[in-house]
N, C-alpha and C positions, 0 to 999 in steps of 0.2 A: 655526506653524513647528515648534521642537523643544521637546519638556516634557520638563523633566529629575524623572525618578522618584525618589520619596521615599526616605529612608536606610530604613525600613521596611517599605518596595514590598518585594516579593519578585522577584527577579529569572528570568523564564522565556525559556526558548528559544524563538526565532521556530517556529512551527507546520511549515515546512519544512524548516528545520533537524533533524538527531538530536541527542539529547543527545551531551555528550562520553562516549566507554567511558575507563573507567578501563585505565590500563596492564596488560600482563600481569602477572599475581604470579609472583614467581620459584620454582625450582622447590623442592619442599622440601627441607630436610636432611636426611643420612643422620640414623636413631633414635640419641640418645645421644650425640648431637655440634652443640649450640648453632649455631646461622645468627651468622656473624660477620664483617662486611666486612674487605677488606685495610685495613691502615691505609694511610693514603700516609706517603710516604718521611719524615724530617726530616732539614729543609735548617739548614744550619748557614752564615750569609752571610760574605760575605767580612771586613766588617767587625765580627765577632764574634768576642773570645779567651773560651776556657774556658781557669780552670785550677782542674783536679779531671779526676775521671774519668767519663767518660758510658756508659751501660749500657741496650742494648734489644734485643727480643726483635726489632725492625722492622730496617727499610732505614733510614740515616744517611747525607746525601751532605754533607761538608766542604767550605767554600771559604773559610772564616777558619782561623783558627788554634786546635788544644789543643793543651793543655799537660798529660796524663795519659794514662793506659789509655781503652780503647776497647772495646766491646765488643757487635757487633750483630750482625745477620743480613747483609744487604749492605752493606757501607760502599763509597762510592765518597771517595775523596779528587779534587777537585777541582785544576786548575792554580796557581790563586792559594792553596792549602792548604798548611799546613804541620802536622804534628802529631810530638810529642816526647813518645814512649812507647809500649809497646804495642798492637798491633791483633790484636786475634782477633775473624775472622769464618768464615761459613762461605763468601763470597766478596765479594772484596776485591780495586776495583780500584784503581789508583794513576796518577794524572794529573800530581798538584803532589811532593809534599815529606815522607817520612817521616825520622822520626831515632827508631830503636826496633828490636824485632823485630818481626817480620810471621806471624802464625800463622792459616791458612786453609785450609779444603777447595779451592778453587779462588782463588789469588791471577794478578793480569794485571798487571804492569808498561805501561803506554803507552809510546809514546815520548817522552814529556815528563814523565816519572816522573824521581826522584831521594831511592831510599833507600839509608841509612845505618845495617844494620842486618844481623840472621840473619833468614833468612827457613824456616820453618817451613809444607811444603804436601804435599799429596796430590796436584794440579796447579799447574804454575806454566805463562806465560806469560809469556814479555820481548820486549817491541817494539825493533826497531834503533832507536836513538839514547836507549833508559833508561839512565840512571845510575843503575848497583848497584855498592855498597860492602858486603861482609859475603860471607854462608856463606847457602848453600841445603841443604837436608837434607829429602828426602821421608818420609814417613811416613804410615800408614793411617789415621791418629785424630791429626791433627795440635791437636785441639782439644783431644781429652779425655787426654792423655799429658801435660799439663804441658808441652807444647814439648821433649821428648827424641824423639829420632829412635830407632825400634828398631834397635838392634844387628844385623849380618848375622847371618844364621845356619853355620857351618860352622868 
């Protein structure tokens, strides 16, 4: 009937079969610039508090609670989120609960947003039914200015 092959059989492909091809290799990197995958986001769950401040160069989407500064490439604040402190990103959207300022290239209020706070942007977007409390102030380097708005000129 059926023989089962020894752990030290070598395993061959049926004669009609082809072997498997290996995948294609991706393409190379520019000279002088390391091959480096995106990292995936960190997810921060709902029932997780920080307190301290978190710090990355990646995407951070919140659905618990911090309790400190912030500081990432995208953050997305989640509905069930709340966070109490600073966010600077380069964009930054807002679902649940800030209490802080808000300093982004591109920040987006949803409509189930609810901050408390100055908001510091290059672009803003607010969805009808966001709750905003504070001051908005555009600026061209909303990151690297230390959160001051340039002065008009005249």
């Amino acid at each position: 009937m059926f023989s089962k092959p020894k752990i030290t059989d070598p395993i061959e492909p049926a004669k009609d079969q082809a072997a498997p091809k290996a995948p294609p290799a991706a393409p190379p990197a520019p000279s002088g610039a390391p091959a480096k995958p995106k990292a995936a986001p960190s997810v921060l769950s709902s029932d997780l508090t920080i307190k301290g401040n978190v710090t990355t160069t990646g995407d951070v989407q919140v659905e618990g609670s911090v309790e400190g500064d912030i500081h990432a490439h995208l953050l997305t604040v989640g509905e069930t989120a709340t966070i109490r402190g600073e966010v600077v990103a380069d964009d930054v959207v807002v679902h649940g609960r800030v209490v802080g300022r808000l300093r982004g290239l591109k920040v987006r209020l949803t409509s189930t947003a609810k901050v408390e706070g100055d908001i510091i942007h290059k672009t803003i977007a607010i969805e009808s039914g966001a709750h905003f409390e504070g001051s908005v102030q555009r600026s061209d380097d909303p990151l690297g200015d230390g959160g001051k708005a340039k002065p008009a000129a005249g």
